[in-house]
C-alpha positions as CSV (number, residue, x, y, z in Angstrom):
1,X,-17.5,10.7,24.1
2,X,-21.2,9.0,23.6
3,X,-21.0,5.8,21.7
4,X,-24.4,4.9,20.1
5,X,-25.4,1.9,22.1
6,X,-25.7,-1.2,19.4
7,X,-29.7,-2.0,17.9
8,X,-28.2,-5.3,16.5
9,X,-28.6,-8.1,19.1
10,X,-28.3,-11.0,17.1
11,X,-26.6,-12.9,14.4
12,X,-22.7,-12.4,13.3
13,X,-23.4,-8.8,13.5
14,X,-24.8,-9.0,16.7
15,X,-23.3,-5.5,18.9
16,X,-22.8,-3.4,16.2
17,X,-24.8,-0.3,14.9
18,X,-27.1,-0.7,12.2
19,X,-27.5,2.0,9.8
20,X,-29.7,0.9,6.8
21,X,-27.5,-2.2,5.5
22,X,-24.2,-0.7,6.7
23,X,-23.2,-1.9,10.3
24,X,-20.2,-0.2,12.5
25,X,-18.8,-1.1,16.0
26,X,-20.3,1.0,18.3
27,X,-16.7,3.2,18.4
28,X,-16.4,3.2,14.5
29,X,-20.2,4.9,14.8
30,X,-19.1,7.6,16.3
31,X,-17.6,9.0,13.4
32,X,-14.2,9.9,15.5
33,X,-12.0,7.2,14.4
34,X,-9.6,7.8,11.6
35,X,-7.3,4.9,11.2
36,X,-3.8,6.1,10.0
37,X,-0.5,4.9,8.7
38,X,2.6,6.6,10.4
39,X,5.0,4.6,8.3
40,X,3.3,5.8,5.1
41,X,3.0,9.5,6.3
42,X,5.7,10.3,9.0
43,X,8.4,7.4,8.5
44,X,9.8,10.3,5.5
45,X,9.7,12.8,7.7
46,X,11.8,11.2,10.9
47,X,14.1,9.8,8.3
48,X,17.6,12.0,9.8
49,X,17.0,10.6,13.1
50,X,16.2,7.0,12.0
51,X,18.9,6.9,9.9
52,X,21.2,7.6,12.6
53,X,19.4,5.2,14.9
54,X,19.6,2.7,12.0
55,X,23.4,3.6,11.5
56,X,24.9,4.0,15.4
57,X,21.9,1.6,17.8
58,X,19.6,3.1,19.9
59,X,21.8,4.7,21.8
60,X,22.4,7.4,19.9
61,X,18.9,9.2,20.8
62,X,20.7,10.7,23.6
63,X,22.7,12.6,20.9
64,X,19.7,14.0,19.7
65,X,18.3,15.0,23.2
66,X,22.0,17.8,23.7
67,X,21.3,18.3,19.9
68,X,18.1,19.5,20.9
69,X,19.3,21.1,24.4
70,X,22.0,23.2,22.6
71,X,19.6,24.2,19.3
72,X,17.2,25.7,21.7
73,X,19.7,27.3,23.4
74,X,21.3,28.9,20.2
75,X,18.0,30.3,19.4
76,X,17.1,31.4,23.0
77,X,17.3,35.1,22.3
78,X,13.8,35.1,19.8
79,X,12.1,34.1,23.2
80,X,9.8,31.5,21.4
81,X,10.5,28.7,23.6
82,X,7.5,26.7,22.9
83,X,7.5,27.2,18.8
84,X,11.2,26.4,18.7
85,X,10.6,23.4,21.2
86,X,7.9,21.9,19.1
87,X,9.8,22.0,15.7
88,X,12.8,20.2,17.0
89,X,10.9,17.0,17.3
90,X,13.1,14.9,14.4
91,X,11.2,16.1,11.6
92,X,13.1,17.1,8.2
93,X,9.3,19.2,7.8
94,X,9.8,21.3,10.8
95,X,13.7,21.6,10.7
96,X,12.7,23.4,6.9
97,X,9.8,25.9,8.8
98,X,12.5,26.6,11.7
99,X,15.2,27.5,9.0
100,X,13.0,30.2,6.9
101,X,11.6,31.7,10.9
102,X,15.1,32.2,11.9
103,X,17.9,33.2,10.0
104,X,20.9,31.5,11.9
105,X,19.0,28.0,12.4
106,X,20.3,25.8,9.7
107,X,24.0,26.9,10.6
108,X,23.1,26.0,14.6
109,X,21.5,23.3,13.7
110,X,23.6,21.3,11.1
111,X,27.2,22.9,14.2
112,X,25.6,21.3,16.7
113,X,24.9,18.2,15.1
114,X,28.3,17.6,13.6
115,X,29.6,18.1,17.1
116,X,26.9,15.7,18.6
117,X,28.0,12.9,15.5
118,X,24.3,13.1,13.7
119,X,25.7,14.1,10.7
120,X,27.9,11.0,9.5
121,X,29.3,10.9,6.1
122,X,27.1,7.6,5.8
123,X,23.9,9.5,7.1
124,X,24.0,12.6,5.1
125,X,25.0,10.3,1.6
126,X,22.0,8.2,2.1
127,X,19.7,11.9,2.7
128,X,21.1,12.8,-0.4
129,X,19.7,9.6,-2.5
130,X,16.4,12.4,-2.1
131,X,15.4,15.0,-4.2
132,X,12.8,17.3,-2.9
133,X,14.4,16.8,0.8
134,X,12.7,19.0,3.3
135,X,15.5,21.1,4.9
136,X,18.4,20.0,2.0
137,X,20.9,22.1,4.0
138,X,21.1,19.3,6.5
139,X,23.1,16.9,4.2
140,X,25.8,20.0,3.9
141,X,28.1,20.1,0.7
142,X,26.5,16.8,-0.7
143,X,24.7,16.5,-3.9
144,X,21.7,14.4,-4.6
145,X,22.9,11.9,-6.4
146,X,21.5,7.8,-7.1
147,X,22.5,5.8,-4.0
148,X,25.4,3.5,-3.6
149,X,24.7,0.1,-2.0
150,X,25.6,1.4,1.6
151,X,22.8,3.9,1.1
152,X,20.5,1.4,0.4
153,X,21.5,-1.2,2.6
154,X,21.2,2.2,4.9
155,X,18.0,3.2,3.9
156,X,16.5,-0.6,3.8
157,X,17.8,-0.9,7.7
158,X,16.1,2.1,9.0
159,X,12.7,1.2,7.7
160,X,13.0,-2.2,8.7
161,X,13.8,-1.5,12.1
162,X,11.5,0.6,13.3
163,X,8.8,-2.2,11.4
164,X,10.2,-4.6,14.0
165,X,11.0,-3.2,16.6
166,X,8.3,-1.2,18.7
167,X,10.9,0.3,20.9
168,X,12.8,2.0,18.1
169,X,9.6,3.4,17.2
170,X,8.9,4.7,20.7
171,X,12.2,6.4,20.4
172,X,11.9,8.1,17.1
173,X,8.3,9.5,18.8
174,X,9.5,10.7,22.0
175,X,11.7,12.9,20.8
176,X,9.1,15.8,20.2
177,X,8.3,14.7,24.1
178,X,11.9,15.1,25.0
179,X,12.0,18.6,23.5
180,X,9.2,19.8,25.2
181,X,10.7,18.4,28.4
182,X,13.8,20.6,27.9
183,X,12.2,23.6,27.0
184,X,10.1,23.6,29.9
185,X,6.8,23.3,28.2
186,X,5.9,19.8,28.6
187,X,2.8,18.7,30.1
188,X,1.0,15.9,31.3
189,X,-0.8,13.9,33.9
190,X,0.9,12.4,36.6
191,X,0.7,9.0,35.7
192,X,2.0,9.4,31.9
193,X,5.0,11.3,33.6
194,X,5.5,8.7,36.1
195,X,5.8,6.5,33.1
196,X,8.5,8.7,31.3
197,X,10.4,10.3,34.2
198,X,13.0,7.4,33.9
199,X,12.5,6.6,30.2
200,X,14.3,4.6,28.8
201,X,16.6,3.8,31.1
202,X,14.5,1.3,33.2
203,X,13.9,-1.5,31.2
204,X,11.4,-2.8,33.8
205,X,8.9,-0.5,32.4
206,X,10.1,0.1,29.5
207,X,7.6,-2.1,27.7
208,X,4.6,0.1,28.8
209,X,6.2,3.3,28.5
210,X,6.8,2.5,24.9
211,X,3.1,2.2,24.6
212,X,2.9,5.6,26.2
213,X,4.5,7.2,24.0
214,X,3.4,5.7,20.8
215,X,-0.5,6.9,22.2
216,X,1.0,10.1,23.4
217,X,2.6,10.6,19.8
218,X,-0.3,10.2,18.2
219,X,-2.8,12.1,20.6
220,X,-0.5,15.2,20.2
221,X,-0.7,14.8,16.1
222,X,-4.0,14.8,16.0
223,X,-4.1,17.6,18.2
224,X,-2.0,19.5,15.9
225,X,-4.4,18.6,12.7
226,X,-7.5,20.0,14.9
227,X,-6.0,23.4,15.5
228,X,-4.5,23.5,12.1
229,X,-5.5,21.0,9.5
230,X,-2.5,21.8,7.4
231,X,0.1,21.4,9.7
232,X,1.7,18.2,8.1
233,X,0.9,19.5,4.2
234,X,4.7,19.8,3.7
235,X,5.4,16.3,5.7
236,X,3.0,14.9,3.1
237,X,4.1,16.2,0.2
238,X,7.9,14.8,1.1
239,X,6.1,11.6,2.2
240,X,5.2,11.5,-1.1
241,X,8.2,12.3,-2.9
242,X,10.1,9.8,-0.5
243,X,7.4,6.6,-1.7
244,X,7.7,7.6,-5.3
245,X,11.8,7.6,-5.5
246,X,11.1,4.2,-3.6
247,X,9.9,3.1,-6.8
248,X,12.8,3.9,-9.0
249,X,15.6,2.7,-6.6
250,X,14.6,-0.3,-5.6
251,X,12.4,-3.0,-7.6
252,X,9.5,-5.5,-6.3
253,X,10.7,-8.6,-4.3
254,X,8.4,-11.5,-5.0
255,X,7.6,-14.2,-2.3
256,X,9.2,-16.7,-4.9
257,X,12.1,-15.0,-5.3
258,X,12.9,-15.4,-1.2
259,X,11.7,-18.9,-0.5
260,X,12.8,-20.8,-3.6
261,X,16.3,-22.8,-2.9
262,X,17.1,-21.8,-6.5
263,X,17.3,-18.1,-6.3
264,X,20.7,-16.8,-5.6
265,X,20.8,-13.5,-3.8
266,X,19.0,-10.4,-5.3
267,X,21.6,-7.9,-7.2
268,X,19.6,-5.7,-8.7
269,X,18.5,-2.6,-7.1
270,X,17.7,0.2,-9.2
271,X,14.3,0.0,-9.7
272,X,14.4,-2.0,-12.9
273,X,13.5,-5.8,-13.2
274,X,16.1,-8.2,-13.8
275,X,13.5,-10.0,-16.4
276,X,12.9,-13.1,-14.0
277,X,10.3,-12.1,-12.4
278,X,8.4,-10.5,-15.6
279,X,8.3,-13.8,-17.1
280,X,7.9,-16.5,-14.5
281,X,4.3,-16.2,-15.3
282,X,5.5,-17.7,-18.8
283,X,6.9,-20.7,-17.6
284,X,6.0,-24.3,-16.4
285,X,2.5,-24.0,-18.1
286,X,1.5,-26.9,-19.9
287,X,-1.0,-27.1,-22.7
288,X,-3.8,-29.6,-23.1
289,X,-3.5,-32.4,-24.8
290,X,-6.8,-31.7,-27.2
291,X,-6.9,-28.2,-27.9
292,X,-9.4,-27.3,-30.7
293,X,-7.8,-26.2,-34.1
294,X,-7.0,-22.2,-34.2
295,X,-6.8,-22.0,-30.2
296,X,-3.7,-23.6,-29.4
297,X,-1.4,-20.2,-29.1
298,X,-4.8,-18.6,-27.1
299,X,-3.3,-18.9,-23.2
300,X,0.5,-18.2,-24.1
301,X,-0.6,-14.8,-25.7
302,X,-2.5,-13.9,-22.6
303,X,0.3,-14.9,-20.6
304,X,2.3,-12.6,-22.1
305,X,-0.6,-10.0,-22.2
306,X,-0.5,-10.4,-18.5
307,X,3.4,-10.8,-18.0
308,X,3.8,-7.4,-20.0
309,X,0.9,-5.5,-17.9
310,X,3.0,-6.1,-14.7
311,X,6.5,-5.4,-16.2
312,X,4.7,-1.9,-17.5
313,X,4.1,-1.0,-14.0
314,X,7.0,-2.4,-12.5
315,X,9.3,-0.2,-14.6
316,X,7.2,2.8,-14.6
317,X,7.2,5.2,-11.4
318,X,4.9,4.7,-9.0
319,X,2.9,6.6,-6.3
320,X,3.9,4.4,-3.4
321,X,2.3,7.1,-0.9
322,X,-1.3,6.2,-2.3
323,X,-1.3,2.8,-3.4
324,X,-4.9,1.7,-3.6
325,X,-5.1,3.2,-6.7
326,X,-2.6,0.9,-8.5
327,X,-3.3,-2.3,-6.4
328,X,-7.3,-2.2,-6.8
329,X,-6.5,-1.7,-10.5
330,X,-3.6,-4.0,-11.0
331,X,-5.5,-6.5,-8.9
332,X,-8.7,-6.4,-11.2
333,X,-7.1,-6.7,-14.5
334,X,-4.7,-9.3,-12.8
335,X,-7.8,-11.5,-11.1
336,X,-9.5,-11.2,-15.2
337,X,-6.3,-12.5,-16.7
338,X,-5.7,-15.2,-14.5
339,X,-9.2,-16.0,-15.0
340,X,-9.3,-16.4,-18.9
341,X,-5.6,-18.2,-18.3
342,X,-7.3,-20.8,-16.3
343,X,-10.4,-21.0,-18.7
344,X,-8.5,-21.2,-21.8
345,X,-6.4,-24.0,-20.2
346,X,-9.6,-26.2,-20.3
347,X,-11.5,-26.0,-23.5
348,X,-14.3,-27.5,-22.2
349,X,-15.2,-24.0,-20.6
350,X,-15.3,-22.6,-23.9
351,X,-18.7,-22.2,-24.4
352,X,-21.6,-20.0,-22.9
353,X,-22.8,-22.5,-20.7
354,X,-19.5,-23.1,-19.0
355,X,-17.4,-20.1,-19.2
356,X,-20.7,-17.8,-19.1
357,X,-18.6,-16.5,-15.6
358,X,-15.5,-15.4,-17.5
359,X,-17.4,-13.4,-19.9
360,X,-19.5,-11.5,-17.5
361,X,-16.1,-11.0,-15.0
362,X,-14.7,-9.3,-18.3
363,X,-17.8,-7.6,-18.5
364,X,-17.9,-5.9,-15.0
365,X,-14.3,-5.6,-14.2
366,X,-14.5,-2.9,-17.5
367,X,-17.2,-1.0,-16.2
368,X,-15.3,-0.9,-13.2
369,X,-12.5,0.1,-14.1
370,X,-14.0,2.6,-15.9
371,X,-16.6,3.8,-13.3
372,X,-13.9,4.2,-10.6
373,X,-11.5,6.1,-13.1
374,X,-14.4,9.4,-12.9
375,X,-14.5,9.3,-9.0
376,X,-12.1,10.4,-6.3
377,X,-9.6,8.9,-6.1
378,X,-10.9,7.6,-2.5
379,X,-13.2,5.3,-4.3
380,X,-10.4,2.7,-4.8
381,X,-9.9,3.0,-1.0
382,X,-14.0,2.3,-0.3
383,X,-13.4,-0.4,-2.8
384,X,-10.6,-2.1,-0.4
385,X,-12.7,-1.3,2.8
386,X,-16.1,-2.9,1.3
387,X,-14.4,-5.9,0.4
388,X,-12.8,-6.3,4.1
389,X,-15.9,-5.4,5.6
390,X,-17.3,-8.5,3.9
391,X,-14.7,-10.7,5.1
392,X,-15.0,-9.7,8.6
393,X,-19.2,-10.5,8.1
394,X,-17.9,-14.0,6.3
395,X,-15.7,-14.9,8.8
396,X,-18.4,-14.2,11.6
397,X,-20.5,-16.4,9.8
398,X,-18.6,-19.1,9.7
399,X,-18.1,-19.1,13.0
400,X,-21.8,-19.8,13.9
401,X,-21.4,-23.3,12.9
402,X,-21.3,-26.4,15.8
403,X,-18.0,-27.7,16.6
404,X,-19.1,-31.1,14.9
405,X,-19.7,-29.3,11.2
406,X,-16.2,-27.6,11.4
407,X,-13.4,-29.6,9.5
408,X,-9.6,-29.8,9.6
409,X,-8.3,-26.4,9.1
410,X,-11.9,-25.0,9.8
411,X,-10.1,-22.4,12.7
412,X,-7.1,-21.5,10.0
413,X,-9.9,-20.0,7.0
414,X,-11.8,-18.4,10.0
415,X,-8.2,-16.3,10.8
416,X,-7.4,-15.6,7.0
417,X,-10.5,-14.2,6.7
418,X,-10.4,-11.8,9.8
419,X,-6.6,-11.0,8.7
420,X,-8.5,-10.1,4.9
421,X,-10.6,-7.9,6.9
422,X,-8.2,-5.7,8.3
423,X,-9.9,-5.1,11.6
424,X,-7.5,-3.9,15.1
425,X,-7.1,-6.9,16.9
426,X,-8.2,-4.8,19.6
427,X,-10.0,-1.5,18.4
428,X,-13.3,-3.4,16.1
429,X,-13.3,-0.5,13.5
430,X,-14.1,-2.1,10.5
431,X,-17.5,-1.7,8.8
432,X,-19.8,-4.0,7.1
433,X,-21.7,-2.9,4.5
434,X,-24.0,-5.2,3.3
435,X,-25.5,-3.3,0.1
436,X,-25.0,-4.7,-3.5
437,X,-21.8,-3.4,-4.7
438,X,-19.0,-0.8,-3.0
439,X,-20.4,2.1,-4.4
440,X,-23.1,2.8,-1.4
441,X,-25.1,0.4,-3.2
442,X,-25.0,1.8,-7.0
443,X,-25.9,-0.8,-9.4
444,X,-23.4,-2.3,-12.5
445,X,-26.0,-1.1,-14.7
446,X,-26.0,2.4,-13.2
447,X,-22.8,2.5,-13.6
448,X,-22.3,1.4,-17.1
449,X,-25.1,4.0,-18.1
450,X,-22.7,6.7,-16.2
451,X,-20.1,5.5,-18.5
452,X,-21.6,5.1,-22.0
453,X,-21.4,1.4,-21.8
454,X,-25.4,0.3,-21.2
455,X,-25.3,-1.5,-24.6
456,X,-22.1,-3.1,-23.8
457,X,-23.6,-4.3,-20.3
458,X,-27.3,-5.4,-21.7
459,X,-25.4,-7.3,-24.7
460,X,-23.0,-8.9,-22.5
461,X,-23.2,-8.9,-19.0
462,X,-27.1,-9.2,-18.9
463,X,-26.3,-12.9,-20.7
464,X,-23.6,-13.5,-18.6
465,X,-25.0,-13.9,-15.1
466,X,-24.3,-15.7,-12.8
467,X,-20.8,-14.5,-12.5
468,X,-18.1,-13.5,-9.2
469,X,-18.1,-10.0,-7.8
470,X,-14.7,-9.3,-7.5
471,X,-14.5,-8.4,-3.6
472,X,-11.5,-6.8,-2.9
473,X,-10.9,-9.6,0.1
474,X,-11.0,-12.4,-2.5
475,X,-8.8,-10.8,-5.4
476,X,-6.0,-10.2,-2.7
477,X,-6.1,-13.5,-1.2
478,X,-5.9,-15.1,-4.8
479,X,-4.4,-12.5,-6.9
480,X,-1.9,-10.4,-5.2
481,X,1.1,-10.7,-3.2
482,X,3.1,-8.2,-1.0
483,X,6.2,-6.6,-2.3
484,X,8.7,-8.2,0.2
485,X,10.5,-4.8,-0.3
486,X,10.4,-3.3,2.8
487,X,11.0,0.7,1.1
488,X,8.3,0.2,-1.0
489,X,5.9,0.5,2.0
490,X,4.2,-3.1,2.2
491,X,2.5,-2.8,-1.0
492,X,0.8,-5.4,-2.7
493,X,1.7,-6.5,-6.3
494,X,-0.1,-8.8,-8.5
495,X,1.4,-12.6,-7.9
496,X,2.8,-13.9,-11.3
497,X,2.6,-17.7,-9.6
498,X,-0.2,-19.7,-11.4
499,X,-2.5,-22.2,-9.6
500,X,-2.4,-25.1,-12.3
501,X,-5.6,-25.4,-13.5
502,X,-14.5,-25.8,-27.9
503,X,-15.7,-22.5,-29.1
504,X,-12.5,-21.0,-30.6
505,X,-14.6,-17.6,-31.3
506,X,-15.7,-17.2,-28.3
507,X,-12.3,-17.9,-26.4
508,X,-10.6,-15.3,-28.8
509,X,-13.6,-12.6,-27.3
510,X,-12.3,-13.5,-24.1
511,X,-8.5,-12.7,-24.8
512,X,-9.7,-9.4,-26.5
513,X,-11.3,-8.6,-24.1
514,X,-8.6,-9.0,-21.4
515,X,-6.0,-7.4,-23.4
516,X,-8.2,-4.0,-23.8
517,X,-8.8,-4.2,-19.9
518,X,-4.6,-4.5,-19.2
519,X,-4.3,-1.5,-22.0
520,X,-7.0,0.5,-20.5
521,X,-6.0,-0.3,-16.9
522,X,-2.5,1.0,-18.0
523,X,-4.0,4.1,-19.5
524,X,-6.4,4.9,-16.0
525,X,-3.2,4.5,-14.0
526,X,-1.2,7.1,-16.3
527,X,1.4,4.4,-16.8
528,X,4.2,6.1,-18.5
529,X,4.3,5.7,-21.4
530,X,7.8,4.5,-22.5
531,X,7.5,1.2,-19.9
532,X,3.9,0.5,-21.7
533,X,5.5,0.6,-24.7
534,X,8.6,-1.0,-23.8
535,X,6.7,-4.1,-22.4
536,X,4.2,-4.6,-25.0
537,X,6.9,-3.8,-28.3
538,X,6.6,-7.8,-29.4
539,X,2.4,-6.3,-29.8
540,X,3.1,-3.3,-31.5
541,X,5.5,-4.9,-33.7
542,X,2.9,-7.6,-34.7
543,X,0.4,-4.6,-35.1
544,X,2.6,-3.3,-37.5
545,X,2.4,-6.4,-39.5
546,X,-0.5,-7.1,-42.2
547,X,-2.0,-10.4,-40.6
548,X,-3.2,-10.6,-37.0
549,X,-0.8,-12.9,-34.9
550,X,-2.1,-16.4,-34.2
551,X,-5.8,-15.4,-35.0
552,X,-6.0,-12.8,-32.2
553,X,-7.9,-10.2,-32.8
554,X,-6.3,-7.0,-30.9
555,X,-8.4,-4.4,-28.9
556,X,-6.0,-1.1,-28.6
């Protein structure tokens, strides 16, 4: 492959590819490199095996080696030796296209491996915690049903483990390489075979030939998706499925809830929240000591604006398969109501001089919000990528200056902000855009006009300036948190952990304005609608009412 040779030479760009004001490594140029997510899109699919992996040690893959031995030879007489081979690589996907090509194959299959102990009474229970399982014949007489606690604790262990530990992965991946082995059709050059030849058994090598096969995995994928670009359409669409039960089985975990000495351990696992976390936002908030008449109730009704926009979405189901959607959104609505929470905590800020920011933020984050919501829905992924391109250009920056202008702690924002940027420690993918917003460089205004709101950005924005832009970098490092759920797939969720921090009118515009945006937000995402209005029934009981609660004036 050519790589364009870099034409910027200097500055913190300086060997990378310069395309008007977008700049990519010279590999990222190329327009080859596709940066995937194996957990996200094939963890669902290798679920049997890791299960068992999870449930018996590593071990075990040698069970699945005869189980793959004997399946092939059970289906010997169709004489498609290389088909068959390729299909019994682990995946639930495959096992469901070998079952409808051959008649007999679900009964060989699920024979052999009862008699090779794959099929434990633990595995096949925590398969059945699925609906929509690829291949459901595999889990025998069981019926889907909601898992017990050893299905989760099950579950929770197989995901975690192959997160930790890059060997497990390496087994879970070789088995398609095993197969092939067995059937006779593998191939490669001699120095990948002198890596495998006595894998895994010596542990001198083993290291490297872990990394072999991970490359090797994911060579022979993409591979597959040249010659047929819907060869994984069903692995997806279980990945999918698998992410979105994720949601309803087990609930967000919170850094606090981990760390803090006063938590006890965490009970509840069915998808609901136990009401702690919905409402931590709530407490140890103190108001200030002169708070102008008619704004004293101001910040605790945005708190529980905010505190009733997270449980909505943390009740509701969830696509945990294509999060970016839900995180840029819950992260913008989340960064605005922290914002007016911090403003309306100082009074001071409660005119146009001082809190001209906070208007404008409620200004753009709308026409965001509401821009976004008429694109593909890879526009919330461009969103994420422009905002980590900028980090990776910030922290370059920053690392121009002399040692003698770098204070304590200089090194540690330089890291955060490459770890914000998302860029391979090894692999420099990540572009840097440098045009005005992350729509290729489409103004705010355009894209108010787009979305019938030019009057509402000339009337408010236009005398607003001055204001943040909202990178995705800075709303992540300040904003959200990750779900220390491990079966909700790393997401992030918005952090309900407060950094402590007079025109009344204008401070009620702000909390208006901030309500519409968690409504709307709720309504972009297709929230369901029974958690929306579960969460915000102490509103639409006050709507009910004749007077306006504490002189807010609602936006619906």
């Amino acid at each position: 492959m050519n790589f364009p040779k870099p034409n910027q030479h200097s500055g913190p760009m300086a060997g990378h590819v310069r395309k008007g004001r977008v700049f990519k490594s010279p590999l990222a140029s190329t327009g080859k490199l596709t940066m995937g997510n194996w957990i996200k899109d094939d963890f669902p699919d290798l679920l049997w095996p890791a299960l068992v992996l999870s449930e018996q040690g590593n071990g075990s893959i040698r069970q699945f080696v005869k189980w793959q031995k004997a399946v092939q030879e059970g289906l010997a007489h169709y004489g498609e030796v290389p088909w068959i081979a390729e299909v019994l690589d682990g995946r639930l996907s495959h096992l469901a296209a070998l079952d409808l090509r051959f008649p007999e194959a679900s009964a060989i299959a699920v024979e052999e491996a009862h008699r090779h102990g794959l099929l434990s009474e633990g595995v096949r229970s925590a398969l059945a915690s699925y609906p929509n399982l690829p291949a459901p014949w595999i889990i025998g007489d069981s019926e889907v049903a909601p898992p017990k606690q050893a299905d989760l604790d099950l579950i929770h262990d197989a995901l975690l483990s192959v997160l930790r530990d890059s060997h497990r992965e390496a087994l879970l991946k070789c088995l398609r390489t095993w197969s092939a082995v067995q059937a006779g059709t593998f191939s490669a050059d001699a120095q990948t075979i002198e890596f495998l030849k006595d894998y895994p058994g010596d542990l001198v090598s083993r290291a490297a030939s872990d990394s072999v096969v991970r490359a090797y995995w994911g060579a022979h994928k993409t591979l597959l998706q040249v010659e047929d670009p819907k060869h994984f359409d069903e692995a997806i669409k279980w990945a999918r499925a698998f992410w979105g039960a994720n949601s309803m089985i087990f609930r967000c975990i919170r850094t606090g809830e981990v760390e803090s000495p006063d938590n006890g351990p965490i009970e509840s696992v069915d998808g609901k929240p136990d009401g702690q976390a919905a409402s931590a936002v709530r407490s140890d908030q103190t108001e200030p000591i002169a708070m102008p008449t008619g704004g004293e109730n101001l910040r605790g009704f945005t708190m529980d604006v905010m505190s009733s926009f997270v449980e909505a979405l943390e009740t509701a189901p969830a696509d945990l398969y294509a999060n970016e959607r839900q995180e840029v959104i819950s992260g913008l609505v989340s960064r605005a109501g922290r914002d007016v929470m911090a403003a309306l905590g100082a009074p001071e800020l409660w005119c146009l001089e001082h809190g001209a920011h906070i208007g404008r933020m409620l200004v753009e984050t709308k026409i965001y919000l509401h821009w976004m919501a008429r694109q593909d829905p890879a526009i919330y992924r461009q969103f994420k990528d422009y905002g980590a391109g900028k980090a990776k250009l910030y922290a370059r920056i920053s690392d121009e200056l002399p040692d003698d202008a770098r204070t304590e702690g200089f090194r540690e924002s330089i890291d955060e902000l490459q770890r914000l940027s998302y860029n391979h420690d090894v692999v420099d993918h990540r572009t840097v855009d440098t045009r005005d917003t992350f729509a290729e460089g489409k103004s705010i205004r355009s894209m108010a006009e787009e979305t019938g709101l030019l009057d509402f950005y000339r009337q408010a924005y236009s005398l607003s300036s001055g204001v943040v832009h909202s990178e995705w970098w800075s709303v992540e490092t300040h904003v959200m948190e990750p779900c220390l759920n491990v079966l909700h797939g790393m997401h992030l969720i918005p952090s309900l952990s407060l950094n402590p921090g007079g025109n009344v009118e204008l401070a009620i515009t702000w909390v208006d304005q901030f309500h519409s945006l968690a409504r709307a937000g709720l309504d972009i995402l297709g929230t369901d609608a029974g958690a929306v209005n579960a969460a915000f029934a102490w509103v639409n009981a006050d709507d009910d009412s004749t007077e306006t609660p504490d002189n807010v004036g609602l936006v619906p």
